[in-house]
C-alpha positions as CSV (number, residue, x, y, z in Angstrom):
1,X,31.8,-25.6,9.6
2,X,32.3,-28.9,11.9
3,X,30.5,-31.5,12.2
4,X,28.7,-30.5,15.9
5,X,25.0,-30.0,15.8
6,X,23.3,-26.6,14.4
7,X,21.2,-24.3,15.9
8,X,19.2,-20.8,14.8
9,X,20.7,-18.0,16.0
10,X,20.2,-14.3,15.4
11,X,22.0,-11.0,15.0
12,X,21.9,-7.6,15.5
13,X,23.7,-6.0,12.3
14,X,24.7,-2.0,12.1
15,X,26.3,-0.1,9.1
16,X,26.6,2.9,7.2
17,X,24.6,2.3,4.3
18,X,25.8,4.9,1.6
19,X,28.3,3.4,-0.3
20,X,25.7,0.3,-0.9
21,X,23.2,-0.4,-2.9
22,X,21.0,-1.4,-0.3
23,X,20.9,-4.2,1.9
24,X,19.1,-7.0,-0.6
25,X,21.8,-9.3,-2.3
26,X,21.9,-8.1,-6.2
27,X,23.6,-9.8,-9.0
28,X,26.9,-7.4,-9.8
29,X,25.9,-4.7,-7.0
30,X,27.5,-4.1,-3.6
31,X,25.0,-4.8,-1.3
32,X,25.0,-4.9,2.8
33,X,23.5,-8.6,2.9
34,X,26.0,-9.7,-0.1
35,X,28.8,-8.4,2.0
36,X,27.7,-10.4,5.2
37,X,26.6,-13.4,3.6
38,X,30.0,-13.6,2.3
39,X,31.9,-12.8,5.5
40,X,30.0,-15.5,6.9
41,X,30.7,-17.9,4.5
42,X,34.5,-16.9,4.4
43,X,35.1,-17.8,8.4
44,X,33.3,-20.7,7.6
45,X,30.0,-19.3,9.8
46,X,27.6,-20.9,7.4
47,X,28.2,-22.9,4.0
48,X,25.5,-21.4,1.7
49,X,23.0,-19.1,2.3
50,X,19.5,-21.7,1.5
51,X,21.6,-24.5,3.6
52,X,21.8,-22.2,6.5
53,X,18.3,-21.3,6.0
54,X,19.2,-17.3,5.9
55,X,16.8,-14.8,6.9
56,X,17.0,-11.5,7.5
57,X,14.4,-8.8,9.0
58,X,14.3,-5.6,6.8
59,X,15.3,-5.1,3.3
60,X,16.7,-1.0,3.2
61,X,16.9,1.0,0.2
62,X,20.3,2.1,-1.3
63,X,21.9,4.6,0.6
64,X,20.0,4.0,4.3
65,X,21.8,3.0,7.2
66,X,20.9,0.7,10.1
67,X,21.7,0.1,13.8
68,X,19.6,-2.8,14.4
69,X,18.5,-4.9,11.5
70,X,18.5,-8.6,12.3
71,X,19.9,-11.4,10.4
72,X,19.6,-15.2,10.9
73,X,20.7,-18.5,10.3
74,X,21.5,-22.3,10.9
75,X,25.3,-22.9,12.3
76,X,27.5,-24.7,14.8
77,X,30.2,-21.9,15.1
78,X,31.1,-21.2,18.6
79,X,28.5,-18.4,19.7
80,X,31.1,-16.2,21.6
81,X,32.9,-15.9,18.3
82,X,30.7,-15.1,15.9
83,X,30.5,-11.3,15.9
84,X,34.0,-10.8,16.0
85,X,34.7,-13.1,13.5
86,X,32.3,-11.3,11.7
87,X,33.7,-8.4,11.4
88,X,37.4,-9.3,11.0
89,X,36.0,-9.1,7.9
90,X,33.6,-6.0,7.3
91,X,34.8,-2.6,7.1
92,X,31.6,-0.4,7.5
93,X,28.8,-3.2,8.6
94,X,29.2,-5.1,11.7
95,X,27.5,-7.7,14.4
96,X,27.5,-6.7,17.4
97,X,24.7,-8.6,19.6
98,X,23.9,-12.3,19.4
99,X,20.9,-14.6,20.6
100,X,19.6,-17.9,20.1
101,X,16.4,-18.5,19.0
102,X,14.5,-21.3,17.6
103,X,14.2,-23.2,14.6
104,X,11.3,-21.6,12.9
105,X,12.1,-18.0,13.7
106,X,11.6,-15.6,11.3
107,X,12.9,-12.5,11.4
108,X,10.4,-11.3,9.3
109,X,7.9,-11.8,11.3
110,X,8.4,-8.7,13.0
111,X,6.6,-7.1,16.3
112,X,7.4,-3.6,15.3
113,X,10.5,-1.5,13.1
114,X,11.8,1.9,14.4
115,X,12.8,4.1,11.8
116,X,14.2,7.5,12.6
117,X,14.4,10.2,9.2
118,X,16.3,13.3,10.0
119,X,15.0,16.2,7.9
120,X,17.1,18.7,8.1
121,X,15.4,22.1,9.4
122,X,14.2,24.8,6.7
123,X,11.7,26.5,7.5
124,X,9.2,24.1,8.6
125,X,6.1,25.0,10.7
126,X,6.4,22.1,13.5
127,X,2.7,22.8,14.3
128,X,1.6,21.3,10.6
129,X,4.0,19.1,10.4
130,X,2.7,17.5,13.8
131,X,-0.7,17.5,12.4
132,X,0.2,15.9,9.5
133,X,2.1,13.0,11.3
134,X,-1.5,12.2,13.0
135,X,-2.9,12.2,9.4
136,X,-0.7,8.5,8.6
137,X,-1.1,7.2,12.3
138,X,-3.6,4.2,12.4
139,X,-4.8,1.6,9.6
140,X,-4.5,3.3,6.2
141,X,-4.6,2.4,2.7
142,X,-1.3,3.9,2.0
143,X,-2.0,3.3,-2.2
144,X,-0.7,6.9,-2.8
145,X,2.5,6.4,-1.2
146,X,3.1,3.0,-2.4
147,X,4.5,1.6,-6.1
148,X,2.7,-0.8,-8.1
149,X,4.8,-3.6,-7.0
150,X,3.4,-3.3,-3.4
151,X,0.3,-6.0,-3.8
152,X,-1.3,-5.2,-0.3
153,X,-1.3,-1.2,0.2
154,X,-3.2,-1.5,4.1
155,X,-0.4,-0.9,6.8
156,X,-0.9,0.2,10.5
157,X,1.2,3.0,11.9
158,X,1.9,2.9,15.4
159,X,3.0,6.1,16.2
160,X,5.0,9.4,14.3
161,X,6.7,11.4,16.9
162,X,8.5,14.6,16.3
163,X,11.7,15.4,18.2
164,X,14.7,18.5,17.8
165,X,17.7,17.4,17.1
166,X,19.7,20.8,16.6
167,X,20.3,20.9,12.8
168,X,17.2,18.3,11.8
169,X,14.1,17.8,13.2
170,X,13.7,13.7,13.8
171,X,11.0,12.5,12.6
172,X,10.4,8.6,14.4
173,X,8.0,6.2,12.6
174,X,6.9,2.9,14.4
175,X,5.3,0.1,12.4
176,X,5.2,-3.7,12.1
177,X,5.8,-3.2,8.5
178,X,6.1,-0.6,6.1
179,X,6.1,-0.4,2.1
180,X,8.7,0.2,-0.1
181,X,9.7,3.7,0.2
182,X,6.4,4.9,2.2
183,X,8.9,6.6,4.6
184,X,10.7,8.2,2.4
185,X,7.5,9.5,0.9
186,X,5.5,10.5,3.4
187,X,8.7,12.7,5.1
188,X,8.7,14.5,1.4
189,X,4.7,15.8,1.6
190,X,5.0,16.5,5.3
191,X,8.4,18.7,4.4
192,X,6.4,20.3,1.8
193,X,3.1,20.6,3.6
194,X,4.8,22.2,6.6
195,X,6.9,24.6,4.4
196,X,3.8,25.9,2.4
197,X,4.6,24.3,-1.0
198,X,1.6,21.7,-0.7
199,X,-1.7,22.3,-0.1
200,X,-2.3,20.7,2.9
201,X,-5.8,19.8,2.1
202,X,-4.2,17.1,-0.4
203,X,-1.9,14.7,1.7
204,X,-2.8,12.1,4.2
205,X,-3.9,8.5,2.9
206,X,-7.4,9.3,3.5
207,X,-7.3,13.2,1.4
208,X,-10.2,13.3,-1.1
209,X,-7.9,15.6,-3.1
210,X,-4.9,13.6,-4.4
211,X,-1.6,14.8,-5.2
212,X,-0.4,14.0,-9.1
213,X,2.9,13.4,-7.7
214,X,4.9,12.2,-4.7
215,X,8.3,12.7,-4.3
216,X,11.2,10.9,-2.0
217,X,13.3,12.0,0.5
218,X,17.0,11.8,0.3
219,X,18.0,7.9,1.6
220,X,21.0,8.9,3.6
221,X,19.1,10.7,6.2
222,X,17.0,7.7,7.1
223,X,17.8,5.3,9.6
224,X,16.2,1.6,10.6
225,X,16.8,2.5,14.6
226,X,15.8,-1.5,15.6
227,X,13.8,-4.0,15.1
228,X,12.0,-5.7,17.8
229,X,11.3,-9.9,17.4
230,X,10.7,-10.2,21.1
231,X,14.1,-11.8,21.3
232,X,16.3,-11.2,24.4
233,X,20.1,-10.4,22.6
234,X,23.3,-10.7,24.2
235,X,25.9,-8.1,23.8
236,X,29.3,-8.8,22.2
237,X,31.9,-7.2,24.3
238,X,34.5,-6.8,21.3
239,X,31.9,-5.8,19.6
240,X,31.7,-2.7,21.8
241,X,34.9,-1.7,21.0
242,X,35.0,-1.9,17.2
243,X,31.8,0.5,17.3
244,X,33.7,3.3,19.7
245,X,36.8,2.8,16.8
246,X,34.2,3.1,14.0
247,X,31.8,5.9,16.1
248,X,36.0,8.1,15.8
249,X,36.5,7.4,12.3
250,X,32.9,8.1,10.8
251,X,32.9,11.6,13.2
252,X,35.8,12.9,10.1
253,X,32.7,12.3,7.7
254,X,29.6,13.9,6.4
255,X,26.7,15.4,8.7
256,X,24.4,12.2,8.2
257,X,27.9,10.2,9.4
258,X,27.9,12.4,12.3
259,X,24.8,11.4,13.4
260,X,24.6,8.0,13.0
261,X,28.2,8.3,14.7
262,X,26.3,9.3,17.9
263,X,23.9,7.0,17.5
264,X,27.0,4.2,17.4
265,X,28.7,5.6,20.2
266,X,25.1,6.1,22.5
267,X,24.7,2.1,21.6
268,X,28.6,1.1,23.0
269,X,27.5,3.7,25.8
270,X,24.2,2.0,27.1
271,X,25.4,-1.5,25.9
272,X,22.6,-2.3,23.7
């Protein structure tokens, strides 16, 4: 980097998350935040990751995409070239927004994450399945839908909304935070629930009669939609056009790809 003075800034980050192992740096794995970090270091963006001060907003499993996670960090690269220098160097993860924000922001420190889950339809009664969704909405302690590494079980769900998307039904969970793999989970006892395989008396965080076991969803249909840190962010024009190019290639690929495809190409579209 020169020698010009710093500042924070943030990004919006997209990417096709299923040939990563999630987003979290890992020692010997492939992961979105590795491949970033590195990018950034290579056009000389930032010079280490804990000299930058690095942050980033949401952690996805292996296998889930994203369309607006948010990165951040210290730098005195030119703003306007950021993104694009960015992904000179990424293949299937790219910055495509930019804003600049100060010092102590955290990304966090989340208002609110949109995740979208698209269960693909078979046979599920979307009357059930609507009632269930109000079963997770409010403060819960989600323990049964949790593992033992999460310390604090109590999360708020804002809202679960239920929309037809031809093939899947989406399924669009709104929450400051959420706990490893509590998504995933609670998408696998609604599927059953709503499909007759559970007893519907036994799910919800509040059910006097727990289930023995809780499965998980398939990653690749699960989405992070945005993430909302009451920033104002700037689109990068070339930016646009690398997500059209990428919205053409990832339409040749599989039915999750095409979705997240139109997602892309509806982003370019509205310019967000």
């Amino acid at each position: 980097m020169s020698g010009e003075e710093e500042i924070r800034v943030a990004l919006k980050v997209a990417y096709d998350g299923t040939n990563y192992f999630g987003f979290q740096r890992q020692p010997g794995r492939v992961t979105v935040e590795g491949a970033l970090v590195t990018a950034l270091d290579k056009v000389g963006a930032i010079s280490s990751p804990r000299e930058c001060g690095y942050r980033s907003s949401s952690r996805t499993d292996r296998g889930v995409s994203a369309l607006g996670n948010v990165i951040s960090f210290r730098t005195s690269f030119p703003l306007r070239s950021i993104c694009s220098a960015i992904n000179s160097e990424l293949d299937d993860i790219w910055a495509y927004s930019i804003a600049r924000v100060p010092d102590d922001f955290n990304p966090r420190a989340a208002r609110q994450r949109w995740y979208r889950y698209y269960l693909p339809k078979g046979g599920q009664d979307l009357t059930i399945m609507k009632d269930l969704a109000e079963r997770f909405i409010g403060i819960h302690d989600f323990s049964s839908y949790a593992t033992k590494a999460d310390r604090n079980p109590m999360r708020k769900i804002d809202s679960i909304d239920i929309s037809d998307e031809g093939l899947f039904h989406a399924l669009d969970f709104r929450a400051e935070s959420f706990l490893w793999n509590m998504i995933r989970r609670i998408v696998w006892v609604m599927n059953e629930g709503s499909t007759g395989r559970l007893d519907l008396a036994s799910i919800g965080p509040e059910a006097k009669k727990k289930l023995i076991r809780i499965g998980l969803s398939p990653p690749e249909y699960l989405l992070l939609m945005d993430v909302d840190c009451g920033v104002e962010f700037e689109l990068d024009e070339r930016a646009r056009i690398r997500i059209k190019r990428m919205a053409e290639r990832m339409m040749k690929s599989h039915s999750m790809n095409l979705i997240f495809s139109e997602h892309v190409r509806d982003l370019s579209l509205r310019g967000l």
